[in-house]
VEXLUM-763744 format. One line per field, with one value per atom (N, C-alpha, C, CB): x, y, z; chain; atom name; residue in three letters. Coordinates in Angstrom, 3 decimals, always signed. Atoms other than C-alpha are relative to their C-alpha. Glycine has a CB too. Layout:
N
xx	c(X; ...)
yy	c(Y; ...)
zz	c(Z; ...)
unit	c(A; ...)
site	c(CA; ...)
code	c(ALA; ...)
***
This chain:
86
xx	c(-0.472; +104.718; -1.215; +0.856; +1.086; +102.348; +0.369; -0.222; +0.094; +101.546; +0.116; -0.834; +0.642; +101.479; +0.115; +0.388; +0.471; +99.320; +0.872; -1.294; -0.950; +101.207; -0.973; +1.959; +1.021; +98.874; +0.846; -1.733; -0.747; +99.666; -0.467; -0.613; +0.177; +99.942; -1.047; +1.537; +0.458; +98.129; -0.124; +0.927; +0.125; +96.262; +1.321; -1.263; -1.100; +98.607; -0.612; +1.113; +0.444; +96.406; +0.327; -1.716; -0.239; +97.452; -1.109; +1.482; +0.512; +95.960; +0.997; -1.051; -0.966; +97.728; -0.538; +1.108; +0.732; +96.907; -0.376; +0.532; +0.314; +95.561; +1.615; -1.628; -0.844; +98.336; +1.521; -0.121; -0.890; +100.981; +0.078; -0.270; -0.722; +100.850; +1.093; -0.600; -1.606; +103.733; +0.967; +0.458; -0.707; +105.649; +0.221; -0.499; -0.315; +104.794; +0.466; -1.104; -0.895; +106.383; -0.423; +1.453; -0.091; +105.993; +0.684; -1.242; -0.777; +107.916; +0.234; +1.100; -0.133; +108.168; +0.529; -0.606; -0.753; +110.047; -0.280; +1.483; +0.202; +109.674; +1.098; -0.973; -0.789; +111.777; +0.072; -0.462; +0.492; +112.196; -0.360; +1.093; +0.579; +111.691; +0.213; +1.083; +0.168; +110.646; -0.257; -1.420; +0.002; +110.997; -1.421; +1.491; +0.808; +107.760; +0.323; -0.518; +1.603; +106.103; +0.389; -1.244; +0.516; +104.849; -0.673; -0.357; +1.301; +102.869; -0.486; +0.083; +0.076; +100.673; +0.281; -0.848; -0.435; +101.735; +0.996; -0.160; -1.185; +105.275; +0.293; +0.615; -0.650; +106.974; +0.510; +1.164; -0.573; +107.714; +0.684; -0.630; -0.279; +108.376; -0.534; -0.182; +0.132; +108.005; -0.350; +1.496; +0.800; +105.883; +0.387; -1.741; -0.144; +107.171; -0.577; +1.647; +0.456; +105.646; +0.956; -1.634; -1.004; +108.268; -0.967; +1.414; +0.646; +106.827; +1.292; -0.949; -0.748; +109.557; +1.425; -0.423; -1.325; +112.140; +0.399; +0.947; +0.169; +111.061; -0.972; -0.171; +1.070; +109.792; -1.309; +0.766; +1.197; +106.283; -1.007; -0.487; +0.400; +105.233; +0.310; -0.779; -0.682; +106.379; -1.181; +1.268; +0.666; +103.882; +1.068; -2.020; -0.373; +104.957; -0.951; +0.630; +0.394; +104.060; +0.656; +1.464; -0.407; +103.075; -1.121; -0.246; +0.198; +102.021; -1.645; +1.199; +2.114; +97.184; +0.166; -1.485; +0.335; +97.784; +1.032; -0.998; -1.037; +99.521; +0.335; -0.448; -0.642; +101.771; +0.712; +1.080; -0.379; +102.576; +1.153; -0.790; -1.679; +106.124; -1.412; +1.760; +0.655; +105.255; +0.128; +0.657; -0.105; +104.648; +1.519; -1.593; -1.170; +107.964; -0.017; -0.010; +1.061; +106.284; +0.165; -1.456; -0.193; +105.841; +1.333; -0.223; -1.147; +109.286; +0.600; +0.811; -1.246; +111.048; -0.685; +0.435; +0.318; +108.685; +0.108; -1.728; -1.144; +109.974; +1.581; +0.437; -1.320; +113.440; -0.258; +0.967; -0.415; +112.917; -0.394; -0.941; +0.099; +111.174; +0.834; -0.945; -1.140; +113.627; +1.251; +0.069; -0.897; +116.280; +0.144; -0.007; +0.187; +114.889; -0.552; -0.184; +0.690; +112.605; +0.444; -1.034; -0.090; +114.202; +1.379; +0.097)
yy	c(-0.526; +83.100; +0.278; +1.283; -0.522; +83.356; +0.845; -0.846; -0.734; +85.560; -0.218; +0.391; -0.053; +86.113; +1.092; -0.811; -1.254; +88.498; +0.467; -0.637; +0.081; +90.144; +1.148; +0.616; -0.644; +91.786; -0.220; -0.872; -0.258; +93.149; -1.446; +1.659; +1.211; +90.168; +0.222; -0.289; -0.129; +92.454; +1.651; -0.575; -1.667; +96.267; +0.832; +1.014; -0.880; +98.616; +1.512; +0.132; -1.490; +101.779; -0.153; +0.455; -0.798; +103.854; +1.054; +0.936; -1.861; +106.880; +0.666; +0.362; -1.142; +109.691; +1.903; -0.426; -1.135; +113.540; +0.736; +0.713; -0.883; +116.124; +0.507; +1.578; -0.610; +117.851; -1.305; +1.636; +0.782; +114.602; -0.466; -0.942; +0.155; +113.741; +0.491; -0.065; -0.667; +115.549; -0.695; +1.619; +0.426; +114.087; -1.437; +0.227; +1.325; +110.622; -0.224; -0.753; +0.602; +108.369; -1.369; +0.327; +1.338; +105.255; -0.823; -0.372; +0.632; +102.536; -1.375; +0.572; +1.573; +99.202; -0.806; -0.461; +0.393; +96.728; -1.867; +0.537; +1.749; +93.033; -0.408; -0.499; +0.732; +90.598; +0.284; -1.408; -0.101; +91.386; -0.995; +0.552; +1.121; +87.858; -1.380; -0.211; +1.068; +84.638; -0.958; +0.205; +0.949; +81.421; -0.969; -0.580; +0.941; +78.991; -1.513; -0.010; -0.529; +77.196; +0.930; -1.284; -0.793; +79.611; -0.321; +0.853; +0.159; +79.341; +0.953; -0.594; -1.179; +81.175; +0.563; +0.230; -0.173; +83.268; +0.224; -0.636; -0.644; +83.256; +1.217; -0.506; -1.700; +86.651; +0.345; +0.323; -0.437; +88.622; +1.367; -0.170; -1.225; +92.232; -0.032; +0.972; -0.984; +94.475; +1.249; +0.211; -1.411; +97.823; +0.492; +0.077; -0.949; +100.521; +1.356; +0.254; -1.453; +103.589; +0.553; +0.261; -0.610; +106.282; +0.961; +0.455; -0.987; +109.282; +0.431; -0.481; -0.690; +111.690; -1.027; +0.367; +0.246; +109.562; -0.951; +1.292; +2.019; +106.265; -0.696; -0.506; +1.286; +103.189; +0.072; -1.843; +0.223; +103.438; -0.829; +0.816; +0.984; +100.451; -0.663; +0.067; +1.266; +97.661; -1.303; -0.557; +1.327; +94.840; -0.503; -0.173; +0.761; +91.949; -0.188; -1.225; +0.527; +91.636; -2.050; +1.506; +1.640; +87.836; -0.401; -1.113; +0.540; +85.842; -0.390; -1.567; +0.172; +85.791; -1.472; +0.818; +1.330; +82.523; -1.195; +0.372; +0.980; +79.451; +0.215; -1.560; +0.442; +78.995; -1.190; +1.069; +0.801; +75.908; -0.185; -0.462; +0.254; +74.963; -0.652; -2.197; +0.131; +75.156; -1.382; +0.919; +1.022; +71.839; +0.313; -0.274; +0.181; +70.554; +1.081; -1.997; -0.883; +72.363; +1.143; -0.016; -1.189; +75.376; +0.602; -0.229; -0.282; +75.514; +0.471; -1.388; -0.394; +75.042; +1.116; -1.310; -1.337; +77.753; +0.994; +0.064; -1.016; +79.864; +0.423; -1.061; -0.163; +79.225; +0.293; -1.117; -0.154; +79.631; +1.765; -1.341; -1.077; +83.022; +1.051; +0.166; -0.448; +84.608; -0.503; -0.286; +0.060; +83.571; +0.699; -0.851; -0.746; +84.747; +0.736; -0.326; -1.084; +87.207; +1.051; -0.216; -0.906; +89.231; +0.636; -0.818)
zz	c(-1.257; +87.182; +0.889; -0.216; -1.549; +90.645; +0.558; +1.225; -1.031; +92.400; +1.371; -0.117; -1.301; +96.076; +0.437; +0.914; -1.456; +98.364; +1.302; +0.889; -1.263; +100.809; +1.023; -0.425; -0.873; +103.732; +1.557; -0.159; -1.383; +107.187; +0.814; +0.904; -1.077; +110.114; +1.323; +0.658; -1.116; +112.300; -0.615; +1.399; +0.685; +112.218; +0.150; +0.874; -0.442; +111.652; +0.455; -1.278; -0.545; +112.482; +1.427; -0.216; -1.538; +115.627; +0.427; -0.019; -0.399; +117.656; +0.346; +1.320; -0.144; +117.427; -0.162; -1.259; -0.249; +118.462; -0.964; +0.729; +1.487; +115.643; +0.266; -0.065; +0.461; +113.865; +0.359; +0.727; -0.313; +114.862; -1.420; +1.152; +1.140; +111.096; -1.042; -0.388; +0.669; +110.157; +0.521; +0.366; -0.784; +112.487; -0.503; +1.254; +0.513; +111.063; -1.423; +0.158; +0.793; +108.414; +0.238; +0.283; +0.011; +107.165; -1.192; +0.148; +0.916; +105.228; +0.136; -0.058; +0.117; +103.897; -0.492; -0.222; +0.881; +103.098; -0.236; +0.511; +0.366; +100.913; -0.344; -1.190; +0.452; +100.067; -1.867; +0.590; +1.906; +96.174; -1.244; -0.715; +0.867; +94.863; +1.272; -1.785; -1.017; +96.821; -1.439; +1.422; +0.681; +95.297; +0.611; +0.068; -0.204; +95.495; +0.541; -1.066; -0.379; +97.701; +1.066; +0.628; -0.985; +99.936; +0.527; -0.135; -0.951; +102.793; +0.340; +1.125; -0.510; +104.178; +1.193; -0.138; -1.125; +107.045; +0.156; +0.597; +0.028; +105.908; -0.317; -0.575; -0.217; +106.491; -1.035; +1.058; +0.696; +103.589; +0.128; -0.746; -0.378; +105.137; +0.871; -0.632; -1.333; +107.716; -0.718; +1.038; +0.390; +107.668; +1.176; -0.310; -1.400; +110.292; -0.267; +0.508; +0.008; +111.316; +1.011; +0.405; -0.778; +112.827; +0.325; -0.641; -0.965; +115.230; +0.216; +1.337; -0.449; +115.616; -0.476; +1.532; +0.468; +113.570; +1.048; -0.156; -0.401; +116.104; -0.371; +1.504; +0.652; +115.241; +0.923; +0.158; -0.697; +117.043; -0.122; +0.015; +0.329; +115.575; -0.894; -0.037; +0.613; +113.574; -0.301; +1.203; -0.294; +111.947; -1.265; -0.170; +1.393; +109.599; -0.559; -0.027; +1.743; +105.920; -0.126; -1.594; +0.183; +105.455; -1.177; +1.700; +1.504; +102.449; +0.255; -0.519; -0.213; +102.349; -0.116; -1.647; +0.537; +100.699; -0.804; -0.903; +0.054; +99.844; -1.487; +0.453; +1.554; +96.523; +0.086; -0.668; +0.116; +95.452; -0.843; -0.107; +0.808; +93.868; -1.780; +1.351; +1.399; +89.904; -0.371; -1.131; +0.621; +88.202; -1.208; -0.625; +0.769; +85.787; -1.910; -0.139; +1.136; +82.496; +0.014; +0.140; -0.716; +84.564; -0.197; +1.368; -0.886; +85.574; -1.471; +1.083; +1.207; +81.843; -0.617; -1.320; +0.979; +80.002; +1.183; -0.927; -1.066; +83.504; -0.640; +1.605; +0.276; +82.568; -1.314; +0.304; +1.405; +79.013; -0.624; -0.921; +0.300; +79.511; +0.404; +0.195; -0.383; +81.592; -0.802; +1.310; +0.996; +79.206; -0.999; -0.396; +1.198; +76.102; -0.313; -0.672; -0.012; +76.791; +0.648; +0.359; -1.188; +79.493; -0.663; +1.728)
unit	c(A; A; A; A; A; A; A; A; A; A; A; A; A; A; A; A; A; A; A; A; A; A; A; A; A; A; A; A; A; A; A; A; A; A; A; A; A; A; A; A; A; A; A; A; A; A; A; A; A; A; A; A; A; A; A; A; A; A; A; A; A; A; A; A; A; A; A; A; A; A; A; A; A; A; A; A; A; A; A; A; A; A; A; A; A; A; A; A; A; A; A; A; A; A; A; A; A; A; A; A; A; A; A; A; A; A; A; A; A; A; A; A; A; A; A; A; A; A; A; A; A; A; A; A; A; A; A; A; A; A; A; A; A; A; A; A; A; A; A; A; A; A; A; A; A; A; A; A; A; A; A; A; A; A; A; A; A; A; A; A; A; A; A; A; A; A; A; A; A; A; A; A; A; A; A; A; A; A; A; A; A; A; A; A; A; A; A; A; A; A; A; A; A; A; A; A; A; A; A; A; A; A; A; A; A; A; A; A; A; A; A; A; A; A; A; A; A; A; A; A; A; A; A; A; A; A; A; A; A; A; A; A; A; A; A; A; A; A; A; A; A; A; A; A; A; A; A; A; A; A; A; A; A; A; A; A; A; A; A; A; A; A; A; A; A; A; A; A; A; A; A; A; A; A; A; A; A; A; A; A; A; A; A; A; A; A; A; A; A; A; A; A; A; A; A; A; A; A; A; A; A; A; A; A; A; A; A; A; A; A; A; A; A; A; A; A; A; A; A; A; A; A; A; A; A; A; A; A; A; A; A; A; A; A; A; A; A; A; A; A; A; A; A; A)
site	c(N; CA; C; CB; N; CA; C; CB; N; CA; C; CB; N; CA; C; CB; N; CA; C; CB; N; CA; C; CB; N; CA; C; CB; N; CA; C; CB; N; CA; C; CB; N; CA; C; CB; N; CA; C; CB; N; CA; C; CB; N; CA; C; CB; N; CA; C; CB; N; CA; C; CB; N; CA; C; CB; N; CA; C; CB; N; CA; C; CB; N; CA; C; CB; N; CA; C; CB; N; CA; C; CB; N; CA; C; CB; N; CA; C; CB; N; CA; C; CB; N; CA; C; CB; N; CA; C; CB; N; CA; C; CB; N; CA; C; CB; N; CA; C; CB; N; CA; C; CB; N; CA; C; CB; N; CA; C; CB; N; CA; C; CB; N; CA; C; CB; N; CA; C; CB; N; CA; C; CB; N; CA; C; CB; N; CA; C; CB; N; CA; C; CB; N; CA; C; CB; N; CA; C; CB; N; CA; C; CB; N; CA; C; CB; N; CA; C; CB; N; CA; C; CB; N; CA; C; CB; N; CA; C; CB; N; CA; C; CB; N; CA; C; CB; N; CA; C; CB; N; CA; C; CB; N; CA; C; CB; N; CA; C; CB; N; CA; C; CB; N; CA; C; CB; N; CA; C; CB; N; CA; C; CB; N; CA; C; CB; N; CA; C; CB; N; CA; C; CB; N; CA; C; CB; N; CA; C; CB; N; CA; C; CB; N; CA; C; CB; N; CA; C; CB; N; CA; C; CB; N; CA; C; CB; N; CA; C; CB; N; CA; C; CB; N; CA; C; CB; N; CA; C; CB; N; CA; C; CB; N; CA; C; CB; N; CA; C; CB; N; CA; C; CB; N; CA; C; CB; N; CA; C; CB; N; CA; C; CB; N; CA; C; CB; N; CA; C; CB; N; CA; C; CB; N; CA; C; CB; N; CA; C; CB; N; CA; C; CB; N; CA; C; CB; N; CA; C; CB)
code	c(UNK; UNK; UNK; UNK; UNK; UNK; UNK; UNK; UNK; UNK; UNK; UNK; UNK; UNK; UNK; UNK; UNK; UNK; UNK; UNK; UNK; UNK; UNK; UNK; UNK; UNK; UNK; UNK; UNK; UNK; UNK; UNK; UNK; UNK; UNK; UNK; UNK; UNK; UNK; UNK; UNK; UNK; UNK; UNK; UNK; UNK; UNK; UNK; UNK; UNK; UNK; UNK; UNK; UNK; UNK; UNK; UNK; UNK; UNK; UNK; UNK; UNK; UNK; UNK; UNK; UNK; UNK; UNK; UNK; UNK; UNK; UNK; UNK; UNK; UNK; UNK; UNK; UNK; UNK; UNK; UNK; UNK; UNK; UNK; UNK; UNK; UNK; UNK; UNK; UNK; UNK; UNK; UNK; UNK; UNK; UNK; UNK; UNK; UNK; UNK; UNK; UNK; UNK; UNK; UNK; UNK; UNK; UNK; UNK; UNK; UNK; UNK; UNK; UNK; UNK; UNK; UNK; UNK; UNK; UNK; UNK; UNK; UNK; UNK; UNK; UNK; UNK; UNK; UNK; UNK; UNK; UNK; UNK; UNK; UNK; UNK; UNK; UNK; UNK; UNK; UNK; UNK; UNK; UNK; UNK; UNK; UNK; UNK; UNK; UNK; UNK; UNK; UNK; UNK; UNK; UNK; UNK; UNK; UNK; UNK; UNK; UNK; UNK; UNK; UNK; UNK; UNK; UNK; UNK; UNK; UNK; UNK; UNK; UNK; UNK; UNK; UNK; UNK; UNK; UNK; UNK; UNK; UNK; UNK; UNK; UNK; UNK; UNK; UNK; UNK; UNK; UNK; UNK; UNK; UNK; UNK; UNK; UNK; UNK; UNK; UNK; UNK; UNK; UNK; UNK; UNK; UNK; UNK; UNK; UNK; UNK; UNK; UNK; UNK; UNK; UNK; UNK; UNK; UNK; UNK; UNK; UNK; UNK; UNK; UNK; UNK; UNK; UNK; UNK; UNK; UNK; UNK; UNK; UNK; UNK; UNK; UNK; UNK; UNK; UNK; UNK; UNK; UNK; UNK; UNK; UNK; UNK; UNK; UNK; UNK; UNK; UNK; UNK; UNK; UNK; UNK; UNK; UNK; UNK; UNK; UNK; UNK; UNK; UNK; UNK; UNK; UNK; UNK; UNK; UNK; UNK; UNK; UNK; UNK; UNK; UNK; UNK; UNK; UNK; UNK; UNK; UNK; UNK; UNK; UNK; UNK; UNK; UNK; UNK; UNK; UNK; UNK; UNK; UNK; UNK; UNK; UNK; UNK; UNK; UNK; UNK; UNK; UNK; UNK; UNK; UNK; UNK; UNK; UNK; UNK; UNK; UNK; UNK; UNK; UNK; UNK; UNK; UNK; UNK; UNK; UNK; UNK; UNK; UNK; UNK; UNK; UNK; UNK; UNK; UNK; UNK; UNK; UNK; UNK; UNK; UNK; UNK; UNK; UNK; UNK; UNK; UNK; UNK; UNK)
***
């Protein structure tokens, strides 16, 4: 099974006044399983930061680097571990 990196599309730091970290919140969300290939750049989530319970920013979560669809080999000791191991 591969991996893939998942990194913001863009900074997500803000400025925001002293004592405004209470106020913030943040949360994220991925896709819970992606099937191979991957590219890179494709969108796997979204990261939001709320300020007072609004979205005050929004980046996408996208894939560092390419995955390639597993060779045939790959694929059956895949299926064979999820079968009998899981």
């Amino acid at each position: 099974m591969d991996d893939v990196e998942a990194v913001a599309e863009e900074d997500v730091g803000a400025i925001f006044n002293k004592g405004d970290e209470k106020k913030l919140r943040a949360e994220k969300s991925l896709v819970a399983y992606i099937d191979a290939p991957v590219k890179k750049g494709q969108k796997l989530g979204e990261y939001q930061v709320y300020k007072n319970g609004e979205i005050s920013k929004q980046v996408n979560i996208v894939a560092a680097n390419d995955v390639p669809r597993a060779g045939l080999i790959k694929q059956i000791l895949k299926v064979f571990a999820e079968t009998y191991l899981l």
